[in-house]
Biopython code that builds the backbone (N, CA, C, O; Angstrom):
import numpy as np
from Bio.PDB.StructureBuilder import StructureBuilder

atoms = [
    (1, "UNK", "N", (-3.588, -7.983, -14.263)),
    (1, "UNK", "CA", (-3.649, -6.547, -14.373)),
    (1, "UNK", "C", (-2.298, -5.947, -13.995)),
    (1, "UNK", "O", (-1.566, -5.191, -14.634)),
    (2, "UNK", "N", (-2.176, -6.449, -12.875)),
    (2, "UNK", "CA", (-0.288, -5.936, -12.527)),
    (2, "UNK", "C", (0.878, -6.073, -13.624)),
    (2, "UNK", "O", (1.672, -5.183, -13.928)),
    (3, "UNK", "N", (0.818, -7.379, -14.158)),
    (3, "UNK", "CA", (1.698, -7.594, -15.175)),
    (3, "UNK", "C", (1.643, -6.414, -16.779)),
    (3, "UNK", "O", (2.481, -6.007, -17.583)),
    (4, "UNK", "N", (-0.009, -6.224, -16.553)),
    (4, "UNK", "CA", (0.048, -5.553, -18.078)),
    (4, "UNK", "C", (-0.076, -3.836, -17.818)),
    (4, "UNK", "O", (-0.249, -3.060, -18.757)),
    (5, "UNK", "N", (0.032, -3.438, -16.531)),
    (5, "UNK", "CA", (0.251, -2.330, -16.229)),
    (5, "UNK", "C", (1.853, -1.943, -15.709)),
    (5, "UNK", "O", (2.158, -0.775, -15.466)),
    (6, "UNK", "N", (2.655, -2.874, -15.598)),
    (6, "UNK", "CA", (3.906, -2.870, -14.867)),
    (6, "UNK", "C", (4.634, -1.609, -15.618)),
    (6, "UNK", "O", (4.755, -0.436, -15.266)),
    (7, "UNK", "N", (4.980, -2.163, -16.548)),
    (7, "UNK", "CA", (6.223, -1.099, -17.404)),
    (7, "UNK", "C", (5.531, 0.292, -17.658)),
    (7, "UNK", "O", (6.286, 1.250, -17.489)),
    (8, "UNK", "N", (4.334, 0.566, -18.006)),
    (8, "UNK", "CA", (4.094, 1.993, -18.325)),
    (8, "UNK", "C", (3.964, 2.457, -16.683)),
    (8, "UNK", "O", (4.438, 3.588, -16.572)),
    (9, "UNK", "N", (3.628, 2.101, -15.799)),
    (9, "UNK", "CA", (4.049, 2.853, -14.652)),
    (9, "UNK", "C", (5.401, 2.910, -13.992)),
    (9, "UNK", "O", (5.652, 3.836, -13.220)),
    (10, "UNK", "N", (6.163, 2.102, -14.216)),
    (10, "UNK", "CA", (7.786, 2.664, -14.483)),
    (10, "UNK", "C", (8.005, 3.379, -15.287)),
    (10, "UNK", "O", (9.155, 3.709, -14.997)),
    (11, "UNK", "N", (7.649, 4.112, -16.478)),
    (11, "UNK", "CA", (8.230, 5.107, -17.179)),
    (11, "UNK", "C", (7.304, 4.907, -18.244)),
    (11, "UNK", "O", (7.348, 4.099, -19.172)),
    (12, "UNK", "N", (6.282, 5.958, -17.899)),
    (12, "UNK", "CA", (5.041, 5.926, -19.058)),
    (12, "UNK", "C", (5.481, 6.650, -20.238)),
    (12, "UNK", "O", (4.861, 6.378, -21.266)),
    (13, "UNK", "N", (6.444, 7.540, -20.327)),
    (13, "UNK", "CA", (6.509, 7.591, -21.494)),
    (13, "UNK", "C", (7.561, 6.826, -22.260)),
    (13, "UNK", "O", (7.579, 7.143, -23.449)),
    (14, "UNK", "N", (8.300, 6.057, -21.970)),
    (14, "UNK", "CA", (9.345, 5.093, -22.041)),
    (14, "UNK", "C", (8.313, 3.900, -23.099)),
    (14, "UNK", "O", (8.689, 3.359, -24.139)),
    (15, "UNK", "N", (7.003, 3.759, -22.439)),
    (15, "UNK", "CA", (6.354, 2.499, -22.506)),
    (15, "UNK", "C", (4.980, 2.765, -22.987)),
    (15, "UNK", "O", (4.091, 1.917, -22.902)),
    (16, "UNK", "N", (4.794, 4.025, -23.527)),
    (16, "UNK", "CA", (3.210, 4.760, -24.128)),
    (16, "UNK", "C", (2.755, 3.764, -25.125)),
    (16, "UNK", "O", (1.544, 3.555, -25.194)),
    (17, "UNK", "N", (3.837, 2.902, -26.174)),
    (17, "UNK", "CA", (3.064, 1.618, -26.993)),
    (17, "UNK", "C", (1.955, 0.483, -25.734)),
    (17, "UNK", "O", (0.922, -0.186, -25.770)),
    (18, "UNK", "N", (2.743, 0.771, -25.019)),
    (18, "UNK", "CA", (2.016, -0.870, -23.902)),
    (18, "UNK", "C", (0.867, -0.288, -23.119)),
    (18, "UNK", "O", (0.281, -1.017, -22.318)),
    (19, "UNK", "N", (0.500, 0.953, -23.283)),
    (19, "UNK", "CA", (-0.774, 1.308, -22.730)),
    (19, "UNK", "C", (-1.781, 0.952, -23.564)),
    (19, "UNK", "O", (-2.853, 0.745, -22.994)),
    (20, "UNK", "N", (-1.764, 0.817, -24.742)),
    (20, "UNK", "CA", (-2.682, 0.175, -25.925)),
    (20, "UNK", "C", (-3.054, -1.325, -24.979)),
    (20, "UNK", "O", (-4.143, -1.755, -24.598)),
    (21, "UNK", "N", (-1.933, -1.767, -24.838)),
    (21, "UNK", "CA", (-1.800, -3.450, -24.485)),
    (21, "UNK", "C", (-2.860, -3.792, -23.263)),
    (21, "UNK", "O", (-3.816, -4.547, -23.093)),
    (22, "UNK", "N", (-2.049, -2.681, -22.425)),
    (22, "UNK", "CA", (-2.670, -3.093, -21.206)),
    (22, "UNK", "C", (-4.237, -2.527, -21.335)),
    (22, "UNK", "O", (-5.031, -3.377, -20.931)),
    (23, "UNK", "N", (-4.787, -1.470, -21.735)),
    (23, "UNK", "CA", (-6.342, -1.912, -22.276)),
    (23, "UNK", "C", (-6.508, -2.928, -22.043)),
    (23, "UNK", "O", (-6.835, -3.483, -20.994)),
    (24, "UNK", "N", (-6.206, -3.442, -23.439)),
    (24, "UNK", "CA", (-6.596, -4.712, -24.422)),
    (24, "UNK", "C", (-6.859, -5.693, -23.246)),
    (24, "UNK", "O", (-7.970, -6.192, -23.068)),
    (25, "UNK", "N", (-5.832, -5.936, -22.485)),
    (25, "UNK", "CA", (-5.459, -6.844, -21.167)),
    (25, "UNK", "C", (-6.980, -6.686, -20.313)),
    (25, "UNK", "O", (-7.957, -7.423, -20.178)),
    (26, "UNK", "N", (-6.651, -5.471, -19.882)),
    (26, "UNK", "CA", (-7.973, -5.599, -18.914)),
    (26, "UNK", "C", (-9.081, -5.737, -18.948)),
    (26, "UNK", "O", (-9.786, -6.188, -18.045)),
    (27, "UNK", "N", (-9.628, -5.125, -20.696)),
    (27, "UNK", "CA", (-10.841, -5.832, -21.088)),
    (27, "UNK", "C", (-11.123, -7.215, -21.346)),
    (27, "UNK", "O", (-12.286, -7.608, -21.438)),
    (28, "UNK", "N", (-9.890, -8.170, -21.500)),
    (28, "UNK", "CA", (-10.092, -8.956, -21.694)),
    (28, "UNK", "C", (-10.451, -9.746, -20.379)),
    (28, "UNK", "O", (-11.406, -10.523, -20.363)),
    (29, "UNK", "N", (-9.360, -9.441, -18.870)),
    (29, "UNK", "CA", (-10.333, -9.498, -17.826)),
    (29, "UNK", "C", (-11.594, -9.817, -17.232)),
    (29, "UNK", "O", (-12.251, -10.654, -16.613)),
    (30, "UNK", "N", (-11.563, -8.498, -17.854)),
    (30, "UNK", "CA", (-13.102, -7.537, -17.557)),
    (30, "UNK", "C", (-14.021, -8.913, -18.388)),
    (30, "UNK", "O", (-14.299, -9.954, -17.793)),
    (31, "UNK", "N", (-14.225, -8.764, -19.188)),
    (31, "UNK", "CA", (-15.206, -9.784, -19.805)),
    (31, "UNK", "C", (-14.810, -11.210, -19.390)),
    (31, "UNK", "O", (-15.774, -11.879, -19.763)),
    (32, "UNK", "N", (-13.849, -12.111, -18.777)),
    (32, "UNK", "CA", (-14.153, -12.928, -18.374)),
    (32, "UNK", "C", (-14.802, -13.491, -17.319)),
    (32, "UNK", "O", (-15.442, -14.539, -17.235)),
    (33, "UNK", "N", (-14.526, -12.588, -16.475)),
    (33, "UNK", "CA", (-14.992, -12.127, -15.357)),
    (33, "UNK", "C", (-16.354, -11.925, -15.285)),
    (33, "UNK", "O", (-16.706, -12.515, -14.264)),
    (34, "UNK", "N", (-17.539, -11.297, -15.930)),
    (34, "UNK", "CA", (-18.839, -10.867, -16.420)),
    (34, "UNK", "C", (-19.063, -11.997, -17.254)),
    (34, "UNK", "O", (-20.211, -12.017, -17.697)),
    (35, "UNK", "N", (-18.315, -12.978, -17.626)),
    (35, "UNK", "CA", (-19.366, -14.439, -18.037)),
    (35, "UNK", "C", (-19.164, -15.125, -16.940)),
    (35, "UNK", "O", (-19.272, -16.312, -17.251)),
    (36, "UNK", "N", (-18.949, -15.029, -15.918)),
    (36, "UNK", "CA", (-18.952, -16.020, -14.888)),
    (36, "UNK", "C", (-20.068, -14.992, -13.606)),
    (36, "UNK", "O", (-20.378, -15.208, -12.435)),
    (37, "UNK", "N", (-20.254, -14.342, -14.168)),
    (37, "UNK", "CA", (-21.376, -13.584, -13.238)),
    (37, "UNK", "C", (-22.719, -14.155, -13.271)),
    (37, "UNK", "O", (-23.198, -14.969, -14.061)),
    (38, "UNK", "N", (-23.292, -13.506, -12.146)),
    (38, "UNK", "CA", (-24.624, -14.203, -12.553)),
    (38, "UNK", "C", (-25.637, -12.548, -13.083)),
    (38, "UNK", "O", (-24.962, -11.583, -12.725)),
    (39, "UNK", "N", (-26.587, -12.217, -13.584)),
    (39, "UNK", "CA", (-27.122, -11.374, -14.212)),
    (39, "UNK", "C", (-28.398, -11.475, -13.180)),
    (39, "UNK", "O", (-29.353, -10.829, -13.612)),
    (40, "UNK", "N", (-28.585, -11.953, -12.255)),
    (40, "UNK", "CA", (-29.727, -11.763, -11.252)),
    (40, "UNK", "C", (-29.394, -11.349, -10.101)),
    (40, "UNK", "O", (-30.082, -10.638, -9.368)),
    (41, "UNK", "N", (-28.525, -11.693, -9.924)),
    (41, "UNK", "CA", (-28.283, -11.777, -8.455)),
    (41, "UNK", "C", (-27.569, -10.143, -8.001)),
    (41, "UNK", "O", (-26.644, -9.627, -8.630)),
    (42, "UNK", "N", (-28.139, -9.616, -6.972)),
    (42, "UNK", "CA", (-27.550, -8.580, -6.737)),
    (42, "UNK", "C", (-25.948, -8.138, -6.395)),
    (42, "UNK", "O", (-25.398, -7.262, -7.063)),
    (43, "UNK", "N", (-25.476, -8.617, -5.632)),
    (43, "UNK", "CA", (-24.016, -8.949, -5.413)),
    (43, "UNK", "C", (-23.468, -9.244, -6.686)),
    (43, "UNK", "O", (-22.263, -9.013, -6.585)),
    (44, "UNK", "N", (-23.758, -9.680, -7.962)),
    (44, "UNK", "CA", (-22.906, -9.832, -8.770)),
    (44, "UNK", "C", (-23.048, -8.584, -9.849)),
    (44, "UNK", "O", (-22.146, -8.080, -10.517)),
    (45, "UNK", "N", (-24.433, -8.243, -9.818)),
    (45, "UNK", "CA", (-24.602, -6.956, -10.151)),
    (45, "UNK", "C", (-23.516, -5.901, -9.564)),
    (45, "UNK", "O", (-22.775, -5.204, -10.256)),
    (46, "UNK", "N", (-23.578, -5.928, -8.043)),
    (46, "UNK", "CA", (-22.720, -4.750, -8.062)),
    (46, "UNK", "C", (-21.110, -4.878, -8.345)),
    (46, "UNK", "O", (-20.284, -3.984, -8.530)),
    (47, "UNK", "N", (-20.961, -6.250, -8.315)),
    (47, "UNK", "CA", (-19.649, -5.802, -8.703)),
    (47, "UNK", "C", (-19.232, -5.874, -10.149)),
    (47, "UNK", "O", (-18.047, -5.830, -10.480)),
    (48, "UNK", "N", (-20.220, -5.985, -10.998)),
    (48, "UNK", "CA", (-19.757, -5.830, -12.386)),
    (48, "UNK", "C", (-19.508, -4.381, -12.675)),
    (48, "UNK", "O", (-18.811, -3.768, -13.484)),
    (49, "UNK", "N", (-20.519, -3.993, -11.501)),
    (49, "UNK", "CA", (-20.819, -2.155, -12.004)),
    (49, "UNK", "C", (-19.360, -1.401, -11.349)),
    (49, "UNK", "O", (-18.856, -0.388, -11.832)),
    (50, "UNK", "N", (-18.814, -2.171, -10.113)),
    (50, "UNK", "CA", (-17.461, -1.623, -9.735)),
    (50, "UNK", "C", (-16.127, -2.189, -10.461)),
    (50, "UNK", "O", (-14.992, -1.784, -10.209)),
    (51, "UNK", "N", (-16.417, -3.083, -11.300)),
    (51, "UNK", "CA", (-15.380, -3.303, -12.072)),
    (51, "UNK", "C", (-15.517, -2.656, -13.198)),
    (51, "UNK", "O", (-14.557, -2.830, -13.949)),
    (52, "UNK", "N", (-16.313, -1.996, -13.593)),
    (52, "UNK", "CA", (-17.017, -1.218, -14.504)),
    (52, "UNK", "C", (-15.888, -0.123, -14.595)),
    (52, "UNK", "O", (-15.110, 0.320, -15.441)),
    (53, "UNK", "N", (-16.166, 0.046, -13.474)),
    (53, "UNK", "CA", (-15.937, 1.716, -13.166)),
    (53, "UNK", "C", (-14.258, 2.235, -13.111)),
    (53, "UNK", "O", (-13.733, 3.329, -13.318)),
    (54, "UNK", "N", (-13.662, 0.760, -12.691)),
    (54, "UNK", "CA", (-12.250, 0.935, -13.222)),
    (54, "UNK", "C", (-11.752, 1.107, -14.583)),
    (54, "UNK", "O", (-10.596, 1.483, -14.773)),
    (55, "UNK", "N", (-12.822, 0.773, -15.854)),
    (55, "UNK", "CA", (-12.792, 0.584, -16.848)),
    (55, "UNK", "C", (-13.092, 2.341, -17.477)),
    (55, "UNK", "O", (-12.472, 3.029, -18.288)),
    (56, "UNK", "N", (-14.463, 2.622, -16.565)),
    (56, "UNK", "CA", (-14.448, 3.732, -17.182)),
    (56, "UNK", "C", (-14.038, 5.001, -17.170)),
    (56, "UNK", "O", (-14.168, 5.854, -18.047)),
    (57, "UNK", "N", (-13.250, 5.111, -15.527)),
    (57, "UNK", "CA", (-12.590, 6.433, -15.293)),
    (57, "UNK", "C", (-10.981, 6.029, -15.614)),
    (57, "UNK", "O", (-10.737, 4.831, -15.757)),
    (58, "UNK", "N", (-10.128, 6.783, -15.704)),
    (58, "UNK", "CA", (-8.766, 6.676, -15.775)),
    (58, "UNK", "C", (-8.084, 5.840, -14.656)),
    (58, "UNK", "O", (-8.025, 6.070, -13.448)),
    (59, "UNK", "N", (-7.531, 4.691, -15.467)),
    (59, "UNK", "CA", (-6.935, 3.387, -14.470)),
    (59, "UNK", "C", (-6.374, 3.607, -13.403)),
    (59, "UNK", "O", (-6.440, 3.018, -12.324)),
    (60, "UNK", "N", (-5.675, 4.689, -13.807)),
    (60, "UNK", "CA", (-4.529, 5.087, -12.696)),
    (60, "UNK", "C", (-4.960, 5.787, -11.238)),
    (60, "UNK", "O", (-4.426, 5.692, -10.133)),
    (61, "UNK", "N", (-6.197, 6.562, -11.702)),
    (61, "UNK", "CA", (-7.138, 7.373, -10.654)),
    (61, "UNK", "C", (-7.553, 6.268, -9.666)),
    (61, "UNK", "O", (-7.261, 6.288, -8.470)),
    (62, "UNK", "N", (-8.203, 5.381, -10.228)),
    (62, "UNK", "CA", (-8.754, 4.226, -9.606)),
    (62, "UNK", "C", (-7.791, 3.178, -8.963)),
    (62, "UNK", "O", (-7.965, 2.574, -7.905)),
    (63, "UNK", "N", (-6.955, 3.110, -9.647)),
    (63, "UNK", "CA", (-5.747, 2.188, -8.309)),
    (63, "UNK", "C", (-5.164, 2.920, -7.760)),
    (63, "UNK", "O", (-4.275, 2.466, -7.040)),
    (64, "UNK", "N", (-5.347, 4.322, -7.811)),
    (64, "UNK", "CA", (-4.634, 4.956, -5.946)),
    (64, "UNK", "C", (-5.807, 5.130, -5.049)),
    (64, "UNK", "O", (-5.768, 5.405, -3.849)),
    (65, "UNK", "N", (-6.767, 4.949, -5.728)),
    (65, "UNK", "CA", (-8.258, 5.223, -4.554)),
    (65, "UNK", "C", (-8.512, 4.019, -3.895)),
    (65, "UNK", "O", (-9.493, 3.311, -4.120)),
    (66, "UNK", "N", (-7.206, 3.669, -2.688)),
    (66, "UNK", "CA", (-7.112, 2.122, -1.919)),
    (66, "UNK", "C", (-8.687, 1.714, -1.506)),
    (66, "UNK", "O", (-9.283, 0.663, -1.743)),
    (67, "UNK", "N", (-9.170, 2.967, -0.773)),
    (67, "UNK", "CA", (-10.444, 2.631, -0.720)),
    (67, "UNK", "C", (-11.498, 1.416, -1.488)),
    (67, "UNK", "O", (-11.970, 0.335, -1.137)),
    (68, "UNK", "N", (-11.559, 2.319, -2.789)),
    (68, "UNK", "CA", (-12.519, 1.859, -3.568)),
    (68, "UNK", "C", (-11.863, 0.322, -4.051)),
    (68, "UNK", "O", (-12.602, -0.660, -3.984)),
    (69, "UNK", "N", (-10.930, 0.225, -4.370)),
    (69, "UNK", "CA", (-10.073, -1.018, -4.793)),
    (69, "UNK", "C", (-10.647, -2.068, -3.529)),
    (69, "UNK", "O", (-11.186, -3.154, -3.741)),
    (70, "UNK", "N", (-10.419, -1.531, -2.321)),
    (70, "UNK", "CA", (-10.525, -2.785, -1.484)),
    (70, "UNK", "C", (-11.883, -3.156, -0.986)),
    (70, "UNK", "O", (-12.087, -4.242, -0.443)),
    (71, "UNK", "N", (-13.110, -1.967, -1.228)),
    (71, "UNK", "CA", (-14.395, -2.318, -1.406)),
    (71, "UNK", "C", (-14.967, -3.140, -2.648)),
    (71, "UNK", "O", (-16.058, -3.709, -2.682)),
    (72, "UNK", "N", (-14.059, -3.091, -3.612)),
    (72, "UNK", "CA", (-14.102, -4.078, -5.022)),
    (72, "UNK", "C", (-13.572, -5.688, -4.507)),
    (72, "UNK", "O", (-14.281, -6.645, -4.819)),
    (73, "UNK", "N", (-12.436, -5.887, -3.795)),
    (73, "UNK", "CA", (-11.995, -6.741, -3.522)),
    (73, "UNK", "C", (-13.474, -7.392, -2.329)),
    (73, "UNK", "O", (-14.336, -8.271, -2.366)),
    (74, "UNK", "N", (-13.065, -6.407, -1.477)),
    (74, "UNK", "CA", (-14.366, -7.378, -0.568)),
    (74, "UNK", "C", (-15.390, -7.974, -0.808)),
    (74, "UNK", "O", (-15.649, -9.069, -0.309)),
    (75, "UNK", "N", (-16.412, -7.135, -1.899)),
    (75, "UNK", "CA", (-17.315, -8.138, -2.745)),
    (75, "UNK", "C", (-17.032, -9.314, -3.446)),
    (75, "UNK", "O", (-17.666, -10.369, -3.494)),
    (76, "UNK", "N", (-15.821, -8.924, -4.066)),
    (76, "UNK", "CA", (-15.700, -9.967, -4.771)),
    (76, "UNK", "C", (-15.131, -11.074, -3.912)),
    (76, "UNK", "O", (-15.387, -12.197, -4.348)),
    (77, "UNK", "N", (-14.376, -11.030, -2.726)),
    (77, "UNK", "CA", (-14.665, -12.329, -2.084)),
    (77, "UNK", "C", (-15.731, -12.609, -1.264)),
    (77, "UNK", "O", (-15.758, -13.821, -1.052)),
    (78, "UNK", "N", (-16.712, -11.966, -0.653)),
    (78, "UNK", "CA", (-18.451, -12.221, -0.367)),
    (78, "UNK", "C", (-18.609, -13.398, -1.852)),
    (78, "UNK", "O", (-18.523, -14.560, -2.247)),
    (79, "UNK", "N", (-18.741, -12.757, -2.009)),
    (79, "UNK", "CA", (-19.568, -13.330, -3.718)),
    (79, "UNK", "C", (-18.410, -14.656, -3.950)),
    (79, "UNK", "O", (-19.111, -15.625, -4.239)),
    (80, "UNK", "N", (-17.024, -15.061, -3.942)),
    (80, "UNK", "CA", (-16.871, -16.440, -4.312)),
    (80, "UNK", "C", (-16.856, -17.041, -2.818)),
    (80, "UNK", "O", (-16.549, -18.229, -2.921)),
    (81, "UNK", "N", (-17.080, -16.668, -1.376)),
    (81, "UNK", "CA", (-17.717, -17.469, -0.720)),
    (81, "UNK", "C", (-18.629, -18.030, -0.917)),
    (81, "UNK", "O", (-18.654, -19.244, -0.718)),
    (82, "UNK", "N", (-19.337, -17.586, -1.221)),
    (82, "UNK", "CA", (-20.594, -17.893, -1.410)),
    (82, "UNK", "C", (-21.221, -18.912, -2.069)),
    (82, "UNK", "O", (-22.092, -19.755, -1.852)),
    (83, "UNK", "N", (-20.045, -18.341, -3.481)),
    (83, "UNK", "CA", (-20.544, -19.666, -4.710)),
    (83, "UNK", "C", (-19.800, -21.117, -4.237)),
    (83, "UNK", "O", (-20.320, -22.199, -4.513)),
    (84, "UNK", "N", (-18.549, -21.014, -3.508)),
    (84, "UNK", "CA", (-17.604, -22.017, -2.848)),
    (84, "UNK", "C", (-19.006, -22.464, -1.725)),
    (84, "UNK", "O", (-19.442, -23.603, -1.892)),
    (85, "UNK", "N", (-19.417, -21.939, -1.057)),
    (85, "UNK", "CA", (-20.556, -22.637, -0.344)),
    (85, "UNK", "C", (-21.273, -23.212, -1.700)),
    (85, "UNK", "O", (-20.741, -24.157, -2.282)),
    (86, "UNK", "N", (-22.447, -22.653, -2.182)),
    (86, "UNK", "CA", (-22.969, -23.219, -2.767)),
    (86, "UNK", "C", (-22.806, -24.690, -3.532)),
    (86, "UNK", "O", (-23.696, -25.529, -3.667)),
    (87, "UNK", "N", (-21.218, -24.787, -4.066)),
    (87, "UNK", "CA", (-20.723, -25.430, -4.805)),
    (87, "UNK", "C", (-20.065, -26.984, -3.980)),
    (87, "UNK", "O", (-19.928, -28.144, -4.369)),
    (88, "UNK", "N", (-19.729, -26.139, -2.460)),
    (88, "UNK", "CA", (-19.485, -27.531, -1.719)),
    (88, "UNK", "C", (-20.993, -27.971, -0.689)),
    (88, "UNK", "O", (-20.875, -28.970, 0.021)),
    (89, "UNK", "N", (-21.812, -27.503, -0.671)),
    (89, "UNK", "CA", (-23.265, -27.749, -0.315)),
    (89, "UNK", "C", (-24.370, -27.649, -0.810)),
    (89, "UNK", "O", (-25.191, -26.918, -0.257)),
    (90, "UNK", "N", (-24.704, -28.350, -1.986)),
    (90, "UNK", "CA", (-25.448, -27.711, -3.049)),
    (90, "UNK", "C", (-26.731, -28.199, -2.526)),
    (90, "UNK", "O", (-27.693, -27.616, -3.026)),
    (91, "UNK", "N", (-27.006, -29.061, -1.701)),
    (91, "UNK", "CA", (-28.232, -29.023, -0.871)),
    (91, "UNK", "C", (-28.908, -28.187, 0.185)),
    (91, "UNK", "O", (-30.025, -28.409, 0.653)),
    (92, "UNK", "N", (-28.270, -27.409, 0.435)),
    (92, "UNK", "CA", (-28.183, -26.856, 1.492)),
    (92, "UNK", "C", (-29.294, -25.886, 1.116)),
    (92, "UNK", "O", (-30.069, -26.640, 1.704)),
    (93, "UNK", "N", (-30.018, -25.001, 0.720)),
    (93, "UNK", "CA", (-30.930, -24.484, 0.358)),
    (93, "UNK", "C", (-32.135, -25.238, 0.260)),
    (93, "UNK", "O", (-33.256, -24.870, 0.610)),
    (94, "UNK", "N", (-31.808, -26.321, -0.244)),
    (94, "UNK", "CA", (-33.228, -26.818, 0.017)),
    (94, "UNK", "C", (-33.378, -27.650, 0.915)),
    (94, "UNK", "O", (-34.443, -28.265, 0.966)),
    (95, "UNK", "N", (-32.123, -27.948, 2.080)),
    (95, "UNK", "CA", (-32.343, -28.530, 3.352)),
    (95, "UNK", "C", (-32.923, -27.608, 4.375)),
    (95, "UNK", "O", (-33.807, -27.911, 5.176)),
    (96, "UNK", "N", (-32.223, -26.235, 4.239)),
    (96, "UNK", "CA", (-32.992, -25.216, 4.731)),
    (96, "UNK", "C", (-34.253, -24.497, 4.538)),
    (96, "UNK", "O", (-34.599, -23.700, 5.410)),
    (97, "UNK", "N", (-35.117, -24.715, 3.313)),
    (97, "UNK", "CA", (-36.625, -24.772, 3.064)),
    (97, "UNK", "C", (-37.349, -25.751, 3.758)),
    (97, "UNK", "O", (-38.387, -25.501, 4.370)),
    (98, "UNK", "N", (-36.706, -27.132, 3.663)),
    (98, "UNK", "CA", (-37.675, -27.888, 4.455)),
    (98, "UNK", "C", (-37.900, -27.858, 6.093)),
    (98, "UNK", "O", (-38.852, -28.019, 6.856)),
    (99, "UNK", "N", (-36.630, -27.589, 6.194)),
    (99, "UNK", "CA", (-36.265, -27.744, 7.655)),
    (99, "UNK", "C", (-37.707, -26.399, 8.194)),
    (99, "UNK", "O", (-38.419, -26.700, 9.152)),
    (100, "UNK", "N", (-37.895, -25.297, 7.598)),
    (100, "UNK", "CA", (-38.446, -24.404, 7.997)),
    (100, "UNK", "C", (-39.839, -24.513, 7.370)),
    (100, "UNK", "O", (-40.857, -24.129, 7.946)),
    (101, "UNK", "N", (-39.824, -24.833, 6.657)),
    (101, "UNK", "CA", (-41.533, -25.516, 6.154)),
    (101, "UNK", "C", (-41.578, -26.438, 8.268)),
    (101, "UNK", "O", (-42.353, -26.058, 9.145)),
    (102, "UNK", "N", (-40.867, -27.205, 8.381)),
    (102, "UNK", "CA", (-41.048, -28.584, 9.209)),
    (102, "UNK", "C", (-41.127, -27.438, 10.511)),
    (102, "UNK", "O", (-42.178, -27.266, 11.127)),
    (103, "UNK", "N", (-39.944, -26.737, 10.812)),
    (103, "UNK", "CA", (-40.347, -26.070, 11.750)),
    (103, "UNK", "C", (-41.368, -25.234, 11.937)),
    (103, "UNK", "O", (-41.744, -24.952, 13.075)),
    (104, "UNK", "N", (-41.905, -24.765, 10.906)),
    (104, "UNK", "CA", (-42.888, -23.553, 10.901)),
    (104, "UNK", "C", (-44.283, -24.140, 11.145)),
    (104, "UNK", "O", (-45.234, -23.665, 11.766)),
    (105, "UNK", "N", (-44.135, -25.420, 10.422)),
    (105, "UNK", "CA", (-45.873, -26.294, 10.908)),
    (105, "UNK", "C", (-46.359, -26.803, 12.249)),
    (105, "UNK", "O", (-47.473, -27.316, 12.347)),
]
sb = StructureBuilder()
sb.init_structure("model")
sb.init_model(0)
sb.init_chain("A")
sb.init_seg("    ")
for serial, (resi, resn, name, xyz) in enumerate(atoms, 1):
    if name == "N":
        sb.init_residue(resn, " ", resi, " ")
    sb.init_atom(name, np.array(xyz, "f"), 0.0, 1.0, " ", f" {name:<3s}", serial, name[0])
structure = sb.get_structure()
């Protein structure tokens, strides 16, 4: 995103062809990003809907609102902890069902 936004924010009107580009760029992003989501899971829900939202208000509005940028960022590393757990303990869910079935009886 930095790379395909660089030059029109040095001199947007210098560089008004490469705002076409950088679109193009971020949707392309944007959708890779949303096939690696999961469509159930809540956490991935919300951050499709906050990456969304960079898409749908004016880019520029949205990367000075540090705020919202770094509440986008934080999910999105919640969410690849997570799958990095999952992915280096893939038992682990169902060691933790039994364990609590075992404890609970």
């Amino acid at each position: 995103m930095g790379y395909a936004l660089r030059d029109y924010l040095v001199d947007s009107e210098k560089f008004d062809d490469k705002r076409r580009e950088a679109r193009m760029t971020l949707l392309l992003i944007f959708q890779r990003i949303r096939l690696r989501l999961n469509r159930t899971e809540d956490l991935h829900i919300q951050l499709e809907q906050k990456l969304r939202a960079f898409l749908d208000k004016p880019l520029l509005e949205q990367l000075e609102d540090q705020a919202t940028l770094d509440d986008t960022i934080n999910l999105a590393r919640i969410i690849l902890k997570r799958e990095w757990e999952v992915t280096k303990y893939p038992w682990k869910p169902y060691y933790e069902k039994a364990r609590g079935i075992l404890i609970g009886s």
